[in-house]
C-alpha positions as CSV (number, residue, x, y, z in Angstrom):
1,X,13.4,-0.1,-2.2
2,X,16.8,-0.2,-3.9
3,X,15.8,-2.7,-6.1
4,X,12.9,-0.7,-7.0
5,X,15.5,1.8,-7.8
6,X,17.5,-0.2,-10.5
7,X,14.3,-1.5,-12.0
8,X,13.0,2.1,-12.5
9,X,17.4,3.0,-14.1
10,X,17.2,-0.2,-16.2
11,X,13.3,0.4,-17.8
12,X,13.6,1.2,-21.5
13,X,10.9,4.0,-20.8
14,X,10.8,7.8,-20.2
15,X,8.8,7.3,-17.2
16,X,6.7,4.7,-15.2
17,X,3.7,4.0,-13.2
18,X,4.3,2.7,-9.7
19,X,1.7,0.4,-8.8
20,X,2.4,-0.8,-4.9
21,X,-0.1,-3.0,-3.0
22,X,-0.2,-3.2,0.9
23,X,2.5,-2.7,2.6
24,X,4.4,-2.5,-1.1
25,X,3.2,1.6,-0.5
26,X,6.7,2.0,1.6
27,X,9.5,1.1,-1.0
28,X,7.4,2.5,-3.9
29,X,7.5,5.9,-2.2
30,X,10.7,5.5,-1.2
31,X,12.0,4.6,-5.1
32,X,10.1,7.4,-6.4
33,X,11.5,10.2,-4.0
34,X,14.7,9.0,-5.6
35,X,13.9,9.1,-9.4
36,X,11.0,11.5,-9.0
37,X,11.8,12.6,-12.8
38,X,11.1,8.7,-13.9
39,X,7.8,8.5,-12.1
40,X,4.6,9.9,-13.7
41,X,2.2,8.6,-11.0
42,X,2.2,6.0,-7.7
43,X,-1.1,4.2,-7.4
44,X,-1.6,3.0,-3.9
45,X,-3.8,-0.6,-3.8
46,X,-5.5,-1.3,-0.8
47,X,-2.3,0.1,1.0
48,X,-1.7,2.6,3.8
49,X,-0.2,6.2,3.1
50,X,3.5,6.2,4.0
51,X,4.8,8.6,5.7
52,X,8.7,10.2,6.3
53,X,9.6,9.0,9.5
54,X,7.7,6.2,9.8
55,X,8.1,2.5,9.1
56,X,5.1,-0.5,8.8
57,X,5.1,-1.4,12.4
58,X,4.9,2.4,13.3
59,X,2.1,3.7,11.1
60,X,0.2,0.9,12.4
61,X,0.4,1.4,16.0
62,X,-0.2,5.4,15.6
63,X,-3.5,4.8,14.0
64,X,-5.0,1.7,14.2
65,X,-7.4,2.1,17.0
66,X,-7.8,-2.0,17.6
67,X,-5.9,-3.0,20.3
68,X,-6.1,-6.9,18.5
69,X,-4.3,-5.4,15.5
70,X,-1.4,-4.1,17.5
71,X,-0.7,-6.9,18.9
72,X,-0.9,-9.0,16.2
73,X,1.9,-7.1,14.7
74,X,4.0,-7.4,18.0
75,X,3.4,-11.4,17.8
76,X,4.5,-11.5,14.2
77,X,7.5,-10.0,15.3
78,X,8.2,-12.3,17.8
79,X,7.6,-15.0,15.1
80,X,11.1,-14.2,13.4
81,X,13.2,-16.9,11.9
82,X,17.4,-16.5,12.7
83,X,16.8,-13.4,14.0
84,X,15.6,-11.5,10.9
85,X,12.9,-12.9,8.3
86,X,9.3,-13.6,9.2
87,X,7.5,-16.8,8.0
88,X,5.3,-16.8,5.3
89,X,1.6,-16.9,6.0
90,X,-0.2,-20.1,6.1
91,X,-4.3,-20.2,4.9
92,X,-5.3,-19.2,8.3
93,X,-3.1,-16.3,8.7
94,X,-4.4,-14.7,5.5
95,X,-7.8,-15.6,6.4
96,X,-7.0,-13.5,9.7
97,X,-4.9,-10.8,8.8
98,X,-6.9,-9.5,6.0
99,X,-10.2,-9.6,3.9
100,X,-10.0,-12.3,1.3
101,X,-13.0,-11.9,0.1
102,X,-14.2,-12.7,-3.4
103,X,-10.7,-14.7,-3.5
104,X,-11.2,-18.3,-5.2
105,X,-10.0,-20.9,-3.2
106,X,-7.5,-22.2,-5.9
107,X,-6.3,-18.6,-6.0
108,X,-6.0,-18.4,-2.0
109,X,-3.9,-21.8,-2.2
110,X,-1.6,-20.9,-4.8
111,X,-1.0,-17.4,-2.6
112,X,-0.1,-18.9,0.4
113,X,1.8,-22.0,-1.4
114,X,4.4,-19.3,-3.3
115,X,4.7,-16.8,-0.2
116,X,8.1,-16.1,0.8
117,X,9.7,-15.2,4.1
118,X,9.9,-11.5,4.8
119,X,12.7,-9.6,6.2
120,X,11.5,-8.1,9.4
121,X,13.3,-4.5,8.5
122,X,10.6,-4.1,5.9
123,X,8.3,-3.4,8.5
124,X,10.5,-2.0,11.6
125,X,12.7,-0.1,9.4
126,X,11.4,3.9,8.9
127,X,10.9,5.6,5.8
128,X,13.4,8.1,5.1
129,X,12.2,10.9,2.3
130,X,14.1,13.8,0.8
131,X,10.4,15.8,-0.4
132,X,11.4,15.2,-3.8
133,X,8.6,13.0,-4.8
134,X,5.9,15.2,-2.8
135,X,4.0,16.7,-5.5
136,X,4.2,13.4,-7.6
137,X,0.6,12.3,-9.3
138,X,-0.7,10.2,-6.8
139,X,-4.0,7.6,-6.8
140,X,-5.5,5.7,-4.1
141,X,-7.1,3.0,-4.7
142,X,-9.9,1.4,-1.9
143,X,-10.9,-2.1,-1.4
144,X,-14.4,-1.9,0.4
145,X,-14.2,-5.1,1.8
146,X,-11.7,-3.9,4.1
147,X,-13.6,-1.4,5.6
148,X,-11.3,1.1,3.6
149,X,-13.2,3.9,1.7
150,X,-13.1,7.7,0.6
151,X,-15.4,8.6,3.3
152,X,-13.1,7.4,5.4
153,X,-10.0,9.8,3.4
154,X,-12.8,12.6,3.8
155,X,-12.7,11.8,7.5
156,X,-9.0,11.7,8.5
157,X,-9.0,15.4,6.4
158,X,-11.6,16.8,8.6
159,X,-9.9,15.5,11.8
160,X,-7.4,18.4,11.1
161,X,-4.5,16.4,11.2
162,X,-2.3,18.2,8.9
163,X,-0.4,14.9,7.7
164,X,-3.7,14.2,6.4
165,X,-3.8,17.6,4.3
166,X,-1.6,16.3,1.4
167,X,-4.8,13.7,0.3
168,X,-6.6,17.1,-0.7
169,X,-3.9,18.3,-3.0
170,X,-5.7,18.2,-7.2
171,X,-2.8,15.8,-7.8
172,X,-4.2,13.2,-5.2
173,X,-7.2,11.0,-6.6
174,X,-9.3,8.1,-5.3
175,X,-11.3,5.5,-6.6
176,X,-13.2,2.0,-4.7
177,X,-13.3,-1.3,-5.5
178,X,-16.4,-3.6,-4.4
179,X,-13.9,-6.3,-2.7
180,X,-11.6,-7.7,0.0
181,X,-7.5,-7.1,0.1
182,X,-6.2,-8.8,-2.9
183,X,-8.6,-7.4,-6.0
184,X,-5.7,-8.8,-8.5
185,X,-7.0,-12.0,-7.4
186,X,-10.6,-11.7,-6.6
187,X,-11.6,-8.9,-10.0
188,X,-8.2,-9.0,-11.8
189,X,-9.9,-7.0,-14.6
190,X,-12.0,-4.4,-12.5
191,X,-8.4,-3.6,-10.7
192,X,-6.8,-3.4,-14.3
193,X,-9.8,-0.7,-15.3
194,X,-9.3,1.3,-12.4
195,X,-5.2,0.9,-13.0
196,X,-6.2,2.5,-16.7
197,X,-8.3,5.5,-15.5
198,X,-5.8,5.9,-12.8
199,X,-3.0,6.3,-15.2
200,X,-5.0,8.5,-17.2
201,X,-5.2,11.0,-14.8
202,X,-9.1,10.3,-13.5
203,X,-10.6,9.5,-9.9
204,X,-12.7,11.3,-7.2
205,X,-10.7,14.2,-5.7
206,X,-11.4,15.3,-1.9
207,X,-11.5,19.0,-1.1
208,X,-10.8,20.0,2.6
């Protein structure tokens, strides 16, 4: 998140666009709740809503119902290399962990070649907001292939969770993409459209 931060203080531009994928939602919320005045919209890709409070690992086991995805996040974790970084994925963990559908197979190899370790305190580690980024321009963006959709934003809202009742603010738009996790990879330039229009301001809005 802190480097996030000093990109957004060093950018020769009155204000950015955060674009985060997957679990990338965290430290771009984080970064913008610290410059709110530098950030004119986060755009969410295939990525859960973060939350104050919570961290990765957390948000997971409050609300995924799968039992098989819990505990593959508790096996990654006991995975860890010297006692703080994760290993990176090899071809069958990203086959498993998420959809890679529509992903060419020379795309999927160079992926999993140039993945990195992660530090496990991205995912333990909780958000921690101030508010100041709460009323920020914010897009989501669902990959269908995932099983991810608006219907299912329009569902969490009627659950009457009120953590869910930010998603029907005016400044909260959607939009869906006909793919698996990783659309830069599988329709680079159908995720650069919807990356336009989102900019722009566009996108179906849910009422509550």
């Amino acid at each position: 998140m802190e480097d996030l931060v000093q990109l957004i203080d060093h950018l020769d531009a009155p204000e950015v666009v955060l674009v985060a994928h997957c679990h990338g939602s965290f430290p771009a919320l984080g970064a913008a709740d610290r410059r709110p005045e530098r950030v004119s919209r986060i755009v969410y890709v295939s990525a859960p809503l973060p939350m104050d409070g919570f961290s990765v690992h957390g948000l997971v086991c409050e609300f995924e119902p799968d039992p098989a995805v819990r505990d593959g996040w508790r096996q990654r974790s006991e995975q860890v290399e010297d006692g703080w970084r994760l290993p990176p994925p090899s071809l069958d963990d990203a086959q498993a962990r998420s959809s890679i559908a529509g992903v060419p197979a020379d795309a999927l190899a160079r992926l999993v070649r140039l993945a990195a370790p992660q530090p496990l305190g991205t995912l333990t580690q909780p958000l921690r907001l101030s508010g100041a980024a709460a009323t920020l321009p914010m897009s989501g963006v669902f990959c269908t292939g995932t099983g991810m959709s608006i219907a299912m934003v329009e569902s969490l809202v009627r659950s009457g969770d009120s953590r869910f009742q930010v998603l029907t603010e005016p400044h909260v738009a959607f939009f869906e993409l006909d793919t698996g996790h990783w659309p830069m990879l599988s329709v680079p330039d159908g995720l650069a459209g919807v990356l336009l229009h989102a900019a722009a301001g566009e996108g179906q809005r849910v009422t509550a």
